[in-house]
C-alpha positions, 0 to 999 in steps of 0.5 A: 500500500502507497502511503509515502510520497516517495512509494509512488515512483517504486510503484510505478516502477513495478508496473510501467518500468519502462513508461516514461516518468519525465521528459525534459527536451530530447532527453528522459527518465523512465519510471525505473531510471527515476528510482534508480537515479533518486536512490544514488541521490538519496544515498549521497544525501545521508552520507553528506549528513542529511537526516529524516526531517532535515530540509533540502533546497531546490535551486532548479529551473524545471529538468530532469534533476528537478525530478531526482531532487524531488524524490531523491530528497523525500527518499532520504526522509528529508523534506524538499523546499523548492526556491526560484532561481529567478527570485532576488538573492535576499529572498533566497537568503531569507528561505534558506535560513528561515527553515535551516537548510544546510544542503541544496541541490543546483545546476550549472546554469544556476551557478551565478545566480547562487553565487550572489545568495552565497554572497549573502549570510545563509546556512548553507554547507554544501550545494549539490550539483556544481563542480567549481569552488564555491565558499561551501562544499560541493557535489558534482552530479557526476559524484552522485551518479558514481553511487552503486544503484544495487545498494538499496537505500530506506529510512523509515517514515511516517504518512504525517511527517514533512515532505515539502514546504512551499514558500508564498508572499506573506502579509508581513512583507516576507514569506512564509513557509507551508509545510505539507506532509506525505499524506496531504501530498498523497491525498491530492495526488490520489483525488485528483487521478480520481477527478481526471481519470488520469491514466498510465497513457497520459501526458502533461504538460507542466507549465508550472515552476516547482515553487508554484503548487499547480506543479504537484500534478506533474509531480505527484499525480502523473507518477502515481497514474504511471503517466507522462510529465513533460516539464516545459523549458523556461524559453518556451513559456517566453515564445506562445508558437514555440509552446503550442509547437511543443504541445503538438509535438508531445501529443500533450493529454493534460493541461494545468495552468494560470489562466495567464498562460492560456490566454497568451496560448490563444493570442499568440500561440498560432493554434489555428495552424497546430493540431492539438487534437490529443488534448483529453484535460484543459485545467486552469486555476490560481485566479479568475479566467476571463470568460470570454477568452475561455470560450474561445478557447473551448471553441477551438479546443472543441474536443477537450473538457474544461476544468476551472481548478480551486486551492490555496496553497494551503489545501493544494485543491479543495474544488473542481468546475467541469465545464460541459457546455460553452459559457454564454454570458461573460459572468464569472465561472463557478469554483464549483464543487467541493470534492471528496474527503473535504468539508467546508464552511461559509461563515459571517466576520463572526465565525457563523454560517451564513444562508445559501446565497449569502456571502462569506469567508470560506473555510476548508477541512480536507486530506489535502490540508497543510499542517500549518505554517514553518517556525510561525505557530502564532500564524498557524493558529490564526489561519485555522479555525477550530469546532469542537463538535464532539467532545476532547475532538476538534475539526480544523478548518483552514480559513482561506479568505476568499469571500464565496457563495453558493448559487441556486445550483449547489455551486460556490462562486468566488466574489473576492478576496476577503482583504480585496474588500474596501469602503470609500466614503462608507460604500463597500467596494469589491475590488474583484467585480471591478475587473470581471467588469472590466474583463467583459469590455471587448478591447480589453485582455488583462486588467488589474485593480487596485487601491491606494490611500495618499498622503491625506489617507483618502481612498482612491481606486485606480486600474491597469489594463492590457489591449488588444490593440493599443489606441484600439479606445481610451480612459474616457470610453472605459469610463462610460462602460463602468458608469454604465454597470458599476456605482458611480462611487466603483469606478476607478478614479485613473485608468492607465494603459500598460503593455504588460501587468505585473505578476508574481513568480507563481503567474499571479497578479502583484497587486503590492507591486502596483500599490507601490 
């Protein structure tokens, strides 16, 4: 019985060992050379010093050692933390020494890049993967791969310890670690084969970094399936024509992403000259998609079914929308259905339930759900709510702060984020409205919303928009259009014309970007 995250793979090994794990380019690791290749790494990690519950960094762009560093970490009874290469060395520096880590695995062409976190004052005592003198110790990969693959390599853990932690903005200003352990990683990978049937023959296309949790598809559920991961270079997600090239070539199954990387698919992806007619799964998540370009994506994906994917990072996944019929109207699509082994809660600022149709801040119980927040226990307890509804047991719910209600269909629907709510001059206003209005106005095809107070701490709301065709309108015509379906009192005071919006490394709008 699989109950450890790192049994997926010697899973998979015994019934598809010959079934491709990963491919990365022209090169790829077969489920029984990812065993083979994750257990010398394993090895070397212990005789480096690395113990069970010890936490390993990641410093990879998307590769086949990304893959090995996974498990080979978990392997060992280790924990992963994945850090972006692109993030600023000050960040990096922060993560490793906010959760101790001492061992890091790298690349050649992160080299320079983990130079200048070195420059900076971190715990780290050997990197792994680079062969030139560094301040600390190094491991060549050719080192690792030196390691007899015949000796075996097991530590015994537990389905409740650590395998991973995420690291996301935080309110503070710096970020704060998720910590998820083998069953909630577990639980997402065994719900969401379920959902979407995904099989041995099937191949993703994972579009996500390892530091973005939209990866554990690719990561988790595809080996468990026993199917294909095709991890994306990072020039690809730059060039949409090369993307959808790849994705015809690879005869991609599955797709999960943001909806960001989807829209740039259908503007500037030529999908009308590709045949992506092995497309079975298009799923996106992370934020709204702009119904209007998911119908036409529908319409020209015809044979593929749609699924609008809901989690914080917290919980991973918690719901599902399948969509089975093209979208109408451009109202916002549903976050929909709650999936199995998971409960929620849509609760009042006072922690009561509120009435179908009302909105409230959701709250989420499941087998996918963190243990809580790493070295912040003072965070943990105030992002879970606890309901004594037996007696000496406690159900935990993680408060997410997105504000739901549930339609006459049974369905939750999103209305915001809870600190995406302002008043101006005694209204409440719902930032998130604002752009899905916008969303709706026809030249439009991103939009960010955003507030800030000035010097005399007055409220002013202000907006950022992409075009279609730039000069295609102007401030005065958007303005009309809002007059015309928002509150006087909604319609933001400045609207500026960008060629891009910025985002987060995870794909996401940076709204303290724009306040800024």
């Amino acid at each position: 019985m699989v109950y450890l995250l790192p049994e997926i793979i010697k899973n998979s090994a015994n019934r598809y060992p010959d079934n491709i794990a990963f491919r990365y380019e022209n090169d790829s690791l077969t489920f029984k050379e990812l065993v083979r290749r994750s257990n010398q790494l394993a090895r070397m990690l212990s005789e480096l010093g690395v113990h069970r519950g010890d936490r390993v960094g990641i410093f990879l762009d998307p590769s086949l050692e990304t893959a090995i560093s996974v498990y080979g970490i978990m392997s060992a009874g280790a924990v992963f933390v994945p850090l972006d290469p692109n993030a600023p060395p000050a960040r990096i520096a922060f993560v490793i020494n906010d959760c101790g880590i001492r061992h890091i695995i790298s690349g050649k062409k992160q080299s320079r890049s983990l130079n200048k976190v070195l420059e900076e004052d971190v715990s780290l005592k050997v990197v792994i993967g680079i062969d030139e003198k560094l301040p600390v110790k190094t491991v060549s990969w050719e080192e690792v791969a030196q390691i007899s693959p015949s000796q075996t390599f097991s530590v015994r853990m537990l389905e409740d310890d650590l395998a991973y932690i995420m690291y996301t903005s935080g309110t503070t200003g710096t970020p704060k670690g998720i910590m998820h352990s083998h069953r909630s990683g577990l639980a997402y990978a065994k719900l969401s084969m379920s959902v979407y049937d995904v099989r041995p023959t099937d191949i993703l296309a994972n579009h996500s970094p390892l530091h973005s949790d939209i990866s554990t598809l690719g990561y988790f559920t595809m080996p468990l399936a026993g199917g294909t991961t095709v991890l994306i270079p990072e020039s690809y997600k730059l060039i949409p024509a090369s993307l959808s090239q790849l994705m015809e070539k690879e005869r991609v199954t599955i797709w999960y992403s943001v909806p960001l990387a989807l829209t740039q698919l259908l503007q500037r992806g030529t999908l009308e000259g590709r045949k992506i007619d092995s497309l079975r799964w298009v799923l996106f998540g992370g934020e709204p998609f702009p119904t209007k370009h998911l119908r036409s994506l529908m319409t020209l994906w015809n044979k593929a079914k749609f699924s609008n994917v809901y989690g914080p990072t917290e919980v991973n996944q918690c719901t599902y929308m399948n969509l089975t019929e093209l979208p109408e109207v451009d109202a916002p699509i549903p976050l929909g259905h709650v999936w199995n082994n998971t409960e929620v809660l849509i609760v009042d600022n006072n922690d009561v339930e509120v009435y179908d149709g009302e909105i409230g801040e959701l709250l989420v119980r499941s087998a996918t759900m963190m243990k809580g927040y790493w070295g912040k226990p003072g965070l943990t307890q105030k992002g879970f709510f606890k309901r004594g509804k037996f007696p000496n047991a406690e159900e935990v719910f993680y408060r997410t702060g997105d504000l739901v209600w549930r339609n006459k269909d049974g369905h939750l629907m999103f209305a915001g984020r809870k600190d995406r709510q302002i008043k101006i001059r005694g209204y409440r206003i719902e930032l998130d409205e604002i752009e899905s209005v916008l969303m709706s106005y026809s030249y439009i095809i991103e939009t960010a919303v955003y507030y800030f107070k000035n010097e005399e701490q007055e409220s002013s709301i202000e907006a950022l928009v992409v075009l279609s065709e730039p000069g295609g309108t102007t401030e005065e015509n958007i303005k009309k259009y809002l007059a015309a379906k928002l509150p006087a009192y909604a319609v933001p005071g400045r609207i500026y014309f960008s060629e891009t919006i910025p985002r987060t490394p995870a794909g996401k709008i940076d709204y303290k970007k724009l306040k800024n």
